[in-house]
C-alpha positions in Angstrom: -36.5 -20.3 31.2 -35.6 -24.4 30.2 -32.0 -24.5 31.3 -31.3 -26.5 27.8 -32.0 -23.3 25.6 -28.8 -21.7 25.1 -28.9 -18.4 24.8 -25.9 -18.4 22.6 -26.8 -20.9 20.0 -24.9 -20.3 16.8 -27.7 -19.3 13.8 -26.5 -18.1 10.5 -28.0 -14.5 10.0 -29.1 -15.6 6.5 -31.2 -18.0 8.5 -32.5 -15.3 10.5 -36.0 -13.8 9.4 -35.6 -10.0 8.8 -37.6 -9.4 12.3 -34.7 -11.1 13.9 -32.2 -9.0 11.9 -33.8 -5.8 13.1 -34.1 -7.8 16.6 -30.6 -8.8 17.3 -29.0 -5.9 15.8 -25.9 -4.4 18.0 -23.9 -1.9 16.2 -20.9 0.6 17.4 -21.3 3.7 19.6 -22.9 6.6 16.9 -23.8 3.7 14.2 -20.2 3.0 13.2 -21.6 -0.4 11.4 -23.9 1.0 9.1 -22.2 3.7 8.2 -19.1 1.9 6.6 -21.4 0.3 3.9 -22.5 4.2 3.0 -25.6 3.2 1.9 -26.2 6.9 0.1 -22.5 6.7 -1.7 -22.5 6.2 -5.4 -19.3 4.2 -5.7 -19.8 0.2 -5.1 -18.4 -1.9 -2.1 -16.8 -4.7 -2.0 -17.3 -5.7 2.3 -15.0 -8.5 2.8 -14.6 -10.3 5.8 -13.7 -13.8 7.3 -16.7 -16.4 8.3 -19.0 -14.9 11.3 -17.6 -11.3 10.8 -21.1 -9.6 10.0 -21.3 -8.8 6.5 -24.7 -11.1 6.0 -26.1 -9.2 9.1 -25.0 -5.9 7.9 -26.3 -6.4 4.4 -29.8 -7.6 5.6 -29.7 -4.8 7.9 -29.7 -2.4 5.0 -32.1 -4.4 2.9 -35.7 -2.6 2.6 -37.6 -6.0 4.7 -35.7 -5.0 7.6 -35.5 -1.3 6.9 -39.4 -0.5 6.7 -39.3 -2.2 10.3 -37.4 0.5 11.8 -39.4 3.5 9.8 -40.8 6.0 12.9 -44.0 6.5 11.1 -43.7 3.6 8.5 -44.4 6.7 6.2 -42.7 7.2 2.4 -40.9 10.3 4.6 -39.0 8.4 6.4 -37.9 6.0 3.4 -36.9 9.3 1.4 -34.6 10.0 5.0 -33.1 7.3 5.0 -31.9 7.7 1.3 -31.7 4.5 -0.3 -33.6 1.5 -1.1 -31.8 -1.8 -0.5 -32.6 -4.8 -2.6 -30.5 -8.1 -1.3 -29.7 -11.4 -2.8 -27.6 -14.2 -1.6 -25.8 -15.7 -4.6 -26.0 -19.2 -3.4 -29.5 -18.6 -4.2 -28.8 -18.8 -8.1 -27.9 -22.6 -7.6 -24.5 -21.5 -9.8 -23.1 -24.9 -10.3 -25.7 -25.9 -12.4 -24.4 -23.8 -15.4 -22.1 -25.5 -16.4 -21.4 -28.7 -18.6 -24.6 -31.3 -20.2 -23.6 -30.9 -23.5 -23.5 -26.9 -24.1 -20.3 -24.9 -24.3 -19.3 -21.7 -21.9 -20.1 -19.6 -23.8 -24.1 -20.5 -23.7 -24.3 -21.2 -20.3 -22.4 -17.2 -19.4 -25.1 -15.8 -21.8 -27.8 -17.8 -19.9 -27.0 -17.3 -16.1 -26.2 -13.4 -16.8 -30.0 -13.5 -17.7 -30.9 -15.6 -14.7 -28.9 -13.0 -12.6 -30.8 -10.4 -13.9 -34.3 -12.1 -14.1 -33.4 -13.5 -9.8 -32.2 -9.7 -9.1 -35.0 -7.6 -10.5 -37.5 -10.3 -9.1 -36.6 -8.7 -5.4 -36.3 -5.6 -7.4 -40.0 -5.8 -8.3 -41.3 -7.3 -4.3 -39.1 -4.6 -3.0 -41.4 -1.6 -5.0 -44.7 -3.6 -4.1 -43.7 -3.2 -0.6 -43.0 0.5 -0.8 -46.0 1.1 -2.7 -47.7 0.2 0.6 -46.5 3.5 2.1 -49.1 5.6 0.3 -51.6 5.6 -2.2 -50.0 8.2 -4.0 -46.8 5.9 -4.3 -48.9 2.5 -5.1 -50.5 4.6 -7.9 -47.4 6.4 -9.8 -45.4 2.9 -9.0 -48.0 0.8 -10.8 -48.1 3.5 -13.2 -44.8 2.5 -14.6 -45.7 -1.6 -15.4 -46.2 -0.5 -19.6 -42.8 1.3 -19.1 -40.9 -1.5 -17.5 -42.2 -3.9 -20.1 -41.2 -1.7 -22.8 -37.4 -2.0 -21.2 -37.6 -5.7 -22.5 -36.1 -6.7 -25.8 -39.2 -8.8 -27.3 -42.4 -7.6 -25.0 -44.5 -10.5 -23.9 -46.7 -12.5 -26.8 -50.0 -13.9 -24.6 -49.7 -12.1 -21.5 -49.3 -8.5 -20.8 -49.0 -7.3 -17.3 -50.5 -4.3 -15.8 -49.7 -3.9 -12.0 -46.4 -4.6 -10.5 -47.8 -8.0 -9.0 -48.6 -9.2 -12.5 -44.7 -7.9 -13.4 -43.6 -9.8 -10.5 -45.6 -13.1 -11.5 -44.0 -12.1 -15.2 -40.9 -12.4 -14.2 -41.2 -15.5 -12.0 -43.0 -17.6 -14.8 -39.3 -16.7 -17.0 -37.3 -17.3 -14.5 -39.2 -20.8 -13.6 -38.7 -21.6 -17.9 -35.0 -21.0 -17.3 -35.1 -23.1 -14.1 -36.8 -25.7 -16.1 -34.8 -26.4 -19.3 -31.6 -26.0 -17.4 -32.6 -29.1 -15.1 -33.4 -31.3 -18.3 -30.8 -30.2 -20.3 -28.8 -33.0 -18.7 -31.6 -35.4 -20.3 -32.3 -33.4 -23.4 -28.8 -31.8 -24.5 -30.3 -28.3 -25.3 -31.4 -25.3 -23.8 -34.9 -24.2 -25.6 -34.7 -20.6 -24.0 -35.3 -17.3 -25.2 -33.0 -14.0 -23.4 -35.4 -11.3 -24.1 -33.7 -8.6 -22.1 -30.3 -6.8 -22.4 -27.8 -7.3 -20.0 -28.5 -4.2 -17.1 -31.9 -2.8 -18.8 -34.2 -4.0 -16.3 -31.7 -3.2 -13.2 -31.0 -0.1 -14.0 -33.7 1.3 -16.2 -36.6 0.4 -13.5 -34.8 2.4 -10.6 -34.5 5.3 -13.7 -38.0 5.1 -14.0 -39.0 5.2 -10.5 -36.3 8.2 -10.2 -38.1 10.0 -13.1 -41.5 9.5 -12.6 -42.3 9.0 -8.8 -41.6 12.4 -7.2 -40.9 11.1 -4.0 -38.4 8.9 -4.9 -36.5 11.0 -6.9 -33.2 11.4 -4.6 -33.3 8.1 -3.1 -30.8 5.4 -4.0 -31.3 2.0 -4.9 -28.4 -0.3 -3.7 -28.1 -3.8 -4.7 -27.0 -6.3 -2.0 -25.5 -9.1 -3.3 -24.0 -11.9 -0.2 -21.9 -14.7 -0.4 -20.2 -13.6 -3.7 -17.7 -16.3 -3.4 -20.1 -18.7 -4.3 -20.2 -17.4 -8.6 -17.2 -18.8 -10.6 -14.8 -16.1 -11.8 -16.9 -15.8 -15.2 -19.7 -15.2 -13.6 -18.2 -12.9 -11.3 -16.8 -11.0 -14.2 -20.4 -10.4 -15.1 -21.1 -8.2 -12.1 -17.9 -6.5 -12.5 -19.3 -4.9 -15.6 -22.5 -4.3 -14.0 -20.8 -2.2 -11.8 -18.6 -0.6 -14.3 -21.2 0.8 -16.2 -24.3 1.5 -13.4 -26.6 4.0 -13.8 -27.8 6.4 -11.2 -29.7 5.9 -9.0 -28.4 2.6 -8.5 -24.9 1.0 -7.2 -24.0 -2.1 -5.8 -22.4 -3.8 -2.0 -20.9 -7.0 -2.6 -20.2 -9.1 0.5 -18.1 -11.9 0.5 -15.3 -13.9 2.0 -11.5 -12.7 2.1 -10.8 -15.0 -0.9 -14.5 -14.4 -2.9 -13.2 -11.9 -5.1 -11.7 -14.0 -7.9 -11.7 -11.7 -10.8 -11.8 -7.5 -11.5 -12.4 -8.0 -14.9 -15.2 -7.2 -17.2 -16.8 -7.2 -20.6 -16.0 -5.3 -23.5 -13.0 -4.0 -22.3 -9.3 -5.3 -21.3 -8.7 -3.1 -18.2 -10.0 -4.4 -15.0 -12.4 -3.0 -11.8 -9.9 -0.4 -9.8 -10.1 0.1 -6.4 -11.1 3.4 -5.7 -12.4 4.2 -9.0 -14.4 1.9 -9.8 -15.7 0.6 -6.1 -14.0 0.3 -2.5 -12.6 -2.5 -0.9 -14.0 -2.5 3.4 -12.0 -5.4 4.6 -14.7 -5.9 8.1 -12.6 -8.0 10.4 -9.6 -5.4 9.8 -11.5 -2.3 10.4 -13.6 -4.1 14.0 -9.7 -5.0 14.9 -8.8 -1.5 14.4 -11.3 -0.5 16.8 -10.9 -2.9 19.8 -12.5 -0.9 22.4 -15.6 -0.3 20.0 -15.9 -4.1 19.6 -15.3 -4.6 23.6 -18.5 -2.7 23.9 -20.0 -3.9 21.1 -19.6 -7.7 22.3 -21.0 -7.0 25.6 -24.1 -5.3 24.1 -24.5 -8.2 21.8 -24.2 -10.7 25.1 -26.1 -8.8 26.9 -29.1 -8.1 24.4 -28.6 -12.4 24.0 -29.6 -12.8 27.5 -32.0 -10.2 27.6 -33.7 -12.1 24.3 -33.5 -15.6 26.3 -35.2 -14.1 29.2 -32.5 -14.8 31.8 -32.9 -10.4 32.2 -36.4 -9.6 33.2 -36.0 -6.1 31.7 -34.1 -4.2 28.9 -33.3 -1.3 30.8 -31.2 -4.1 33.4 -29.5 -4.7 30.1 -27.2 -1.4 30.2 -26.5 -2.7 33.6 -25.9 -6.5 32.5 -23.0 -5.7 30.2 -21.1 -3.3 32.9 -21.2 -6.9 34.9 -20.4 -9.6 32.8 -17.2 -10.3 33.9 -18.7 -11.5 36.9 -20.5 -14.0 35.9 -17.1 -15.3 35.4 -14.7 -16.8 37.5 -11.2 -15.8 36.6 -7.6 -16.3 38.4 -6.9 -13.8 41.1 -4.2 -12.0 40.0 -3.4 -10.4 43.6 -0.1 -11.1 45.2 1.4 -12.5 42.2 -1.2 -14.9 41.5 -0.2 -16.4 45.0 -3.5 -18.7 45.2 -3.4 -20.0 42.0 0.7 -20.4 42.2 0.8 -21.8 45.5 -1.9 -24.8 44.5 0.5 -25.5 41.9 3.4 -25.9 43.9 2.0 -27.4 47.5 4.2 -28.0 49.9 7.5 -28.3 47.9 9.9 -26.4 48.9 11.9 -23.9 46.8 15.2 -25.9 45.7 12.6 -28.6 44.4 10.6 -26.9 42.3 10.9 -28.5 39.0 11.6 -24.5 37.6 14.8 -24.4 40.3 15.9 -27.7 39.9 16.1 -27.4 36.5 17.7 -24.1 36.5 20.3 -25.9 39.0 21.0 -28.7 36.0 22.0 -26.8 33.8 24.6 -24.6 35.5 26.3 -27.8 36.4 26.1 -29.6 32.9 29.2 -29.3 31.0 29.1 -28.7 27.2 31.4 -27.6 24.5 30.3 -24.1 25.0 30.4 -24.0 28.5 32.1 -25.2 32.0 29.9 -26.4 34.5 29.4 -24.6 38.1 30.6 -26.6 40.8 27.2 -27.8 43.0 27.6 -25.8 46.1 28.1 -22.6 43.5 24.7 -23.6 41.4 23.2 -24.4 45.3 24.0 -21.2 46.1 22.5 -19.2 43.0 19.0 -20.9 43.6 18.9 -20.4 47.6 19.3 -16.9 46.2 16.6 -16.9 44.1 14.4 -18.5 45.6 11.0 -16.6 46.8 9.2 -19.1 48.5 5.9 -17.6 49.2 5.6 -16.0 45.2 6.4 -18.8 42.7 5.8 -16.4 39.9 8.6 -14.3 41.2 10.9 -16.9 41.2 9.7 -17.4 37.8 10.8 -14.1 37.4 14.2 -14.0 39.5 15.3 -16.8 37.0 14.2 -15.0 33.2 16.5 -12.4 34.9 19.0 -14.3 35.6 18.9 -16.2 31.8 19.2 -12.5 30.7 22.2 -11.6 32.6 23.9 -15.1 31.6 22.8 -14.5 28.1 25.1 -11.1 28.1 28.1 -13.1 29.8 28.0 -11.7 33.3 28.7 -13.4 36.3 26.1 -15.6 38.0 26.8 -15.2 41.3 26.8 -11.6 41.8 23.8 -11.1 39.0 22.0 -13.6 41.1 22.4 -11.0 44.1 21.6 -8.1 42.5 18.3 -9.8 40.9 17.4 -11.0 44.7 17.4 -7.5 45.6 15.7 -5.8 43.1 12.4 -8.6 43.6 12.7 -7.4 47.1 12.4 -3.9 45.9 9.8 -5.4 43.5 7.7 -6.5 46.8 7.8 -3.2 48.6 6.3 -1.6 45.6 9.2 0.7 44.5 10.6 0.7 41.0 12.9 -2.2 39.7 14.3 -4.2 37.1 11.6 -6.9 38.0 8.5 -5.0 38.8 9.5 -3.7 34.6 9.8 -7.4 33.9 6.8 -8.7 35.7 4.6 -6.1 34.0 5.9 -7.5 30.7 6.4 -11.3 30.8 3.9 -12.1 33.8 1.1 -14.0 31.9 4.2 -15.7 30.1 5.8 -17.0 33.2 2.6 -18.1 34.7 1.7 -20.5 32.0 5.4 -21.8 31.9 4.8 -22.6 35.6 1.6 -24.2 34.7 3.7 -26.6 32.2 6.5 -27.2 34.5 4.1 -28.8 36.7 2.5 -30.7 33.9 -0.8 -28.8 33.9 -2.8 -27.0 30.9 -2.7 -23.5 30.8 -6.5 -23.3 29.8 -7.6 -21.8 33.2 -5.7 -18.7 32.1 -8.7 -17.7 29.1 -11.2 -17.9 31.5 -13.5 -14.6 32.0 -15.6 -12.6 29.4 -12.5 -9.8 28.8 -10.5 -13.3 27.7 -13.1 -14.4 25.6 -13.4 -11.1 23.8 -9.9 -10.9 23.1 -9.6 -14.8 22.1 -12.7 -13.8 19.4 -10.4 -11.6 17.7 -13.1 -9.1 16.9 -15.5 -11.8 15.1 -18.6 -11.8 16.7 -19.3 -15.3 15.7 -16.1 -16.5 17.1 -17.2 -15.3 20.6 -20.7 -16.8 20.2 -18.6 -20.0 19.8 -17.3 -19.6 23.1 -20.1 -18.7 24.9 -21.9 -21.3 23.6 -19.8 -24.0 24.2 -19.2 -22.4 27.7 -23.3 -22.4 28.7 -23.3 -25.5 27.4 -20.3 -27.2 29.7 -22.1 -25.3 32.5 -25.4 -27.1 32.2 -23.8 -30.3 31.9 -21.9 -29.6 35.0 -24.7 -29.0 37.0 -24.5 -25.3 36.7 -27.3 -22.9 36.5 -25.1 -19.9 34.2 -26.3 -16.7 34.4 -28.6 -17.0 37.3 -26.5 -18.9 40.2 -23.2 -17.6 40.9 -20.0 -17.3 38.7 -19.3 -20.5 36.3 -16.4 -22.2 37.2 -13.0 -21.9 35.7 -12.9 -25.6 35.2 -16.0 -25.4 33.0 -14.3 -22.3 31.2 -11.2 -24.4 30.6 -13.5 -26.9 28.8 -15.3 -24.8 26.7 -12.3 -22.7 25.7 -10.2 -26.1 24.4 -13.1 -27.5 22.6 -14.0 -23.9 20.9 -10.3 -23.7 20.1 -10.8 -27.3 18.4 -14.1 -26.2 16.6 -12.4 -23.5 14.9 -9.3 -25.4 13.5 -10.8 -28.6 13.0 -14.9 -28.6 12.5 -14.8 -24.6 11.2 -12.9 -26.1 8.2 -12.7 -24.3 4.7 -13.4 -26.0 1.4 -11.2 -27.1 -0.6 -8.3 -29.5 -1.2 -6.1 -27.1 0.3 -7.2 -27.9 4.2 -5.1 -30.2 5.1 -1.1 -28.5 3.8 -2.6 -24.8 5.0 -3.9 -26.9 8.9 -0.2 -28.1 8.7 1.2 -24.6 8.5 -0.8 -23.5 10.7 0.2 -26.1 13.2 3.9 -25.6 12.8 3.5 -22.1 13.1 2.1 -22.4 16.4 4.6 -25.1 17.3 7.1 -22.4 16.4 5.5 -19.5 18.8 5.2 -22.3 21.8 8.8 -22.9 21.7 9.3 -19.3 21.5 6.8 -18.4 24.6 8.2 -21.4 27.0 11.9 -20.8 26.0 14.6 -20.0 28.9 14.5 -16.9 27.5 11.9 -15.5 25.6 13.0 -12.6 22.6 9.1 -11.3 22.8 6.5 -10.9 25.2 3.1 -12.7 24.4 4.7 -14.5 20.6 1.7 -14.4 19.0 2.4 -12.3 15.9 5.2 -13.0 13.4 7.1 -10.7 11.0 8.4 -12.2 7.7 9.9 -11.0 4.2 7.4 -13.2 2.2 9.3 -11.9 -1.1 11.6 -14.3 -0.2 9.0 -17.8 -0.3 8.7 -20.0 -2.7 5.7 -19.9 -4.5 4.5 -22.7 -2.6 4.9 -21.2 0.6 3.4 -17.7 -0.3 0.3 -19.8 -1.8 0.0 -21.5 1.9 0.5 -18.4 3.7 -2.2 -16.6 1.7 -4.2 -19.5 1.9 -4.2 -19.4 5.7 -4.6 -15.5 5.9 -7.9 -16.0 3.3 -9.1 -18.9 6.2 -8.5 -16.4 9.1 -6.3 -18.8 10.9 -3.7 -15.8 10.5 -4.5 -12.1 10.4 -2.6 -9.3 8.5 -1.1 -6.5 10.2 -1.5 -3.6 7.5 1.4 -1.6 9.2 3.5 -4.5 8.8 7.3 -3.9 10.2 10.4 -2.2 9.2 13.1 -4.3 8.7 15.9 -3.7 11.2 19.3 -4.4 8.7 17.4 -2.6 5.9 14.2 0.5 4.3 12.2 -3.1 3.7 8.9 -3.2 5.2 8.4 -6.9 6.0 5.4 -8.1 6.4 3.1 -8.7 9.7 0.7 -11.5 11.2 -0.8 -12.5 13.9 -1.9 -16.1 14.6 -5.6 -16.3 15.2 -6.5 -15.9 19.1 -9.2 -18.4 18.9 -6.5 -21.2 18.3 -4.3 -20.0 21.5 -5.6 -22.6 24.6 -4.8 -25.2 21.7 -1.2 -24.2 21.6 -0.7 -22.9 25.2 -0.5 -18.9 23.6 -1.5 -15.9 24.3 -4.7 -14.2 23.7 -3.1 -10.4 23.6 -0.3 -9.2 21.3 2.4 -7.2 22.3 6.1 -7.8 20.2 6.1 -9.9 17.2 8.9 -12.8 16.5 10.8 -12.2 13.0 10.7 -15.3 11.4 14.0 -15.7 8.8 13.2 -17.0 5.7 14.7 -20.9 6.2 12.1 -21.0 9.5 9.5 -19.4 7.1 10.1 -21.8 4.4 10.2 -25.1 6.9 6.4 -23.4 8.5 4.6 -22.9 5.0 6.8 -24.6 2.4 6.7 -28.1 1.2 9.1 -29.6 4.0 9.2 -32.7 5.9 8.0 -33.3 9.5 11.6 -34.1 10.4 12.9 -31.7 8.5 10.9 -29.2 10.4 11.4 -30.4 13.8 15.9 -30.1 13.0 14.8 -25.8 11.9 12.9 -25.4 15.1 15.0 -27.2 17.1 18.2 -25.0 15.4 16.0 -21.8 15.2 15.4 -21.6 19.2 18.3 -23.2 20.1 19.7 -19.8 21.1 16.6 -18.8 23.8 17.4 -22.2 26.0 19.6 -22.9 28.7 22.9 -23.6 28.9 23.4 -23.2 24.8 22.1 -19.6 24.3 24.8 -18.6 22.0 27.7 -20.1 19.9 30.4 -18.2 21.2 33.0 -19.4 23.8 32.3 -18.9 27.1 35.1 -16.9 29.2 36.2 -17.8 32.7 36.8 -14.7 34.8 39.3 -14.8 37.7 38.9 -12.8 40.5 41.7 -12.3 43.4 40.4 -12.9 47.1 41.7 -10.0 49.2 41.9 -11.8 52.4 44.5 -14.4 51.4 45.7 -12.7 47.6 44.8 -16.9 46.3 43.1 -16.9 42.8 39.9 -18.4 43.1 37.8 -18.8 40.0 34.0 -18.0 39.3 32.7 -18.7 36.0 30.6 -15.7 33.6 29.5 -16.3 30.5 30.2 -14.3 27.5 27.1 -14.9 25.3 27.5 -12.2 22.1 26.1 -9.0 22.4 23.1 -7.8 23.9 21.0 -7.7 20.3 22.3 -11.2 18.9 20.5 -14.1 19.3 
């Protein structure tokens, strides 16, 4: 295989021809996919999800082109088992924009493009039934039969030509739909619209599938489903169009609307004041939510997808090596070695240096001799002391450690000396495997404390995303996000020299350069429309700021801060707008559980930054604790407020997780009588507040 095709080459699934739909297909153990668009349910769908979640695949999927592919027997039998007929359309199709203005009021052009809908819709309507008539004679012959009855569905039946087959409908149908298409585009020139609507609104999409019900006897349990894509693309007018559509369907027929988070603009309808319910009148299946539900699903559902990707590039001579391929794939990986506390990895950051010069220890050491108005300063030989004690010189990371611990125990106002004596022995206990205060801190804050030790030596943190499990987690259960990444990471590989996939594991180095610049695609390139971009990208960014500071803190209040908890009630309008704005973008997700307030029954609510943005921002890929964000840091993140303004609320709102400041309380000096010559010698603690303040 050419070493420049990438196997992982980003192509729209609407781009895709329905033999690669069927082709690349990868769905959840026991058909989990498919069966949330219940494609035999009579109640509509709304299947919302961000950009690259699935829905265009999973439409198609159901659509008849790709569904007659996977008939056993390509027999009407196997049709009638599956139980529907699906009939898609992408609604960029309809060229929207171009009803609108030249001359003629709103109320012409609604009239008009509801009748182009319809004309576009029944079109594949009408292909969809010359295709099934394929399946038997018997079905070609009743199907046909039904051409006078379809006609008669019209409002005015055709003056010169009169159709007698379902190809002569179709042609019909295309020559109105072409006069539409015609004066519309000259109306700019001519200033009127010289069409006729000679149909109803709904008589041709429902009353064909009622005829086919009624008159072709094997049909008459299956269920015609209209798949409509990209909904986001109609105005809200035209929107509220198929809202009534769905309101008053007709069996056999209901309707799957897929679209972005924000492409439902409207519920309302026609003819009546009260809008489109959820759960009465159609369901709401929010995709990205429901795949992030089910993480373990997705992991094996994102290896079969990069496995089947390989296996369609030819770089796996066999599908059957394809079940083994994506048991393997973290191999083909190189990832840090996490044995020993990350020793290798740790001990290339440090060198040679010894402990006390570590820039961890030496700052540590500055700040227990600075003096401030909250604090007295250690003499030298006592702040000496407290790092010779801590100090682990064959683990870095546990030094890391030893010194969180030690921030803790300052934090609560105990004495340094002795806590720094205790913490020394319970890392030894740590090291000989038995059960301590830092082996329960280590399995906690590890990954945290390794990439503060990669920026206290002035070093990015991207090696830490390398290997497929990162990149899975980073994707945040959008299969096009970890496309992205595997992309861009074949692509570094080649450059480099690599050959990925065949020759050994790729490098770390190449990972690292793959996962910044898919980090940058996603916030920068990945952009969503609008005038919006650039005030939601600035939240965004000062969010992350926020969760950075949090994460490299003296002493963090969560592990892995990559999900925030807010009582949005609180916003201004402005900043609820931004936050919405950024949640409709995917840059943040929603955590339906959201969290209960601790001072209060409230149920604030919950997010998560986006995982794909992490190696931009230093942060984690997993989620663990969530920071509470009060409503004057929320405010400064989403709200209309200056850079400087924001920079004084970050600085204020973590100046309680840094050395020497953590609290605002006065500091108490505790003197302790030596027993061997009864002389008061004094050794500072620190009283910081109580264990839960901040």
């Amino acid at each position: 295989m050419d070493i420049d095709y990438n196997p992982f080459d980003l192509i729209r699934a609407a781009d895709y021809s329905d033999k690669q739909i069927s082709d690349f297909w990868v769905d959840f153990k026991g058909g989990g996919l498919q069966s949330l668009i219940e494609p035999k349910s009579a109640i509509s769908k709304h299947i919302l999800g961000g950009k690259g979640s699935g829905k265009t695949h999973l439409m198609r999927y159901c659509s008849y082109p790709v569904q007659k592919l996977r008939l056993p027997n390509g027999s009407i039998e196997d049709l009638v088992a599956e139980g529907y007929v699906g009939v898609f359309m992408r609604a960029n199709t309809l060229d929207t924009g171009k009803f609108s203005g030249k001359g003629q009021d709103s109320e012409k052009w609604g009239a008009l493009f509801n009748f182009y809908f319809e004309l576009r819709l029944v079109e594949n309507l009408i292909s969809t039934l010359i295709e099934i008539s394929s399946l038997g004679e018997h079905v070609a012959t009743a199907l046909n039969g039904l051409t006078s009855q379809i006609i008669a569905l019209l409002d005015e039946e055709p003056k010169t030509y009169f159709p007698t087959s379902l190809s002569q409908l179709l042609d019909y149908f295309v020559s109105l739909r072409k006069s539409v298409d015609f004066s519309v585009n000259n109306c700019v020139f001519t200033r009127k619209l010289d069409i006729e609507i000679c149909l109803s609104p709904g008589s041709l999409l429902f009353g064909i599938p009622s005829l086919v019900s009624k008159n072709v006897a094997a049909l008459k349990d299956v269920r015609f489903i209209y798949l409509i894509d990209e909904v986001e693309n109609l105005t809200k007018e035209q929107q509220r169009f198929i809202n009534t559509l769905i309101r008053h369907s007709v069996e056999p027929c209901t309707f799957r609307l897929g679209a972005r988070l924000y492409g439902i603009k409207t519920l309302a309808n026609y003819g009546t004041d009260e809008e489109n319910k959820e759960g009465s009148e159609f369901k709401a299946l929010y995709l990205d939510q429901i795949m992030r539900q089910n993480s373990v699903a997705y992991k094996e559902f994102a290896r079969q997808l990069c496995a089947k990707r390989l296996f369609d590039a030819g770089l796996i001579a066999e599908a059957a090596e394809s079940g083994r391929t994506k048991d393997r794939l973290q191999t083909f990986f190189e990832t840090l070695n996490s044995d020993n506390y990350y020793e290798s990895h740790t001990k290339s950051l440090v060198g040679n240096t010894a402990s006390k010069d570590r820039p961890y220890f030496k700052r540590l050491r500055e700040q227990l001799i600075t003096k401030s108005e909250t604090r007295r300063a250690l003499k030298n030989a006592q702040a000496d002391q407290i790092v010779k004690i801590l100090s682990v010189e064959q683990y870095p990371l546990l030094e890391k450690a030893n010194i969180f611990m030690l921030y803790q125990d300052w934090y609560r106002g105990k004495d340094l000396l002795d806590a720094a004596k205790i913490i020394a022995n319970e890392s030894k206990q740590f090291i000989a495997g038995e059960n301590s205060r830092a082996k329960t801190l280590y399995g906690h804050f590890a990954l945290d404390l390794l990439a503060q030790l990669y920026r206290d030596h002035r070093q990015q943190t991207s090696p830490m995303y390398a290997g497929f499990d990162s990149f899975v987690r980073m994707s945040a259960c959008v299969p096009r996000n970890l496309l992205v990444i595997l992309q861009s990471v074949y692509k570094w590989a080649a450059f480099n020299g690599n050959r990925p996939f065949r020759e050994g594991p790729i490098p770390i180095s190449t990972q690292s350069e793959a996962v910044i610049q898919s980090a940058g695609f996603f916030f920068d390139e990945d952009a969503r429309p609008g005038a919006d971009v650039p005030n939601v990208q600035r939240a965004v960014e000062r969010l992350a700021e926020y969760l950075r500071e949090v994460r490299f803190s003296s002493k963090p209040v969560e592990v892995s801060p990559l999900a925030f908890s807010l009582n949005a009630s609180e916003l201004s309008d402005r900043a609820k707008y931004i936050l919405k704005r950024a949640e409709n973008w995917s840059y943040i997700f929603r955590n339906p559980r959201g969290r209960p307030s601790a001072n209060s029954q409230r149920l604030d609510e919950k997010f998560q930054l986006n995982p794909m943005l992490s190696p931009r921002w230093d942060l984690p890929v997993s989620v663990r604790g969530d920071v509470r964000l009060s409503t004057k840091v929320a405010e400064a993140i989403f709200g209309d407020v200056s850079s400087d303004a924001f920079q004084v609320e970050l600085s204020e709102a973590t100046a309680g997780m840094k050395a020497p400041a953590f609290a605002k309380s006065k500091p108490r000096v505790v003197e302790k009588p030596t027993e061997a010559t009864h002389e008061t010698s004094k050794n500072l603690t620190f009283n910081f507040g109580a264990d839960h303040e901040l």
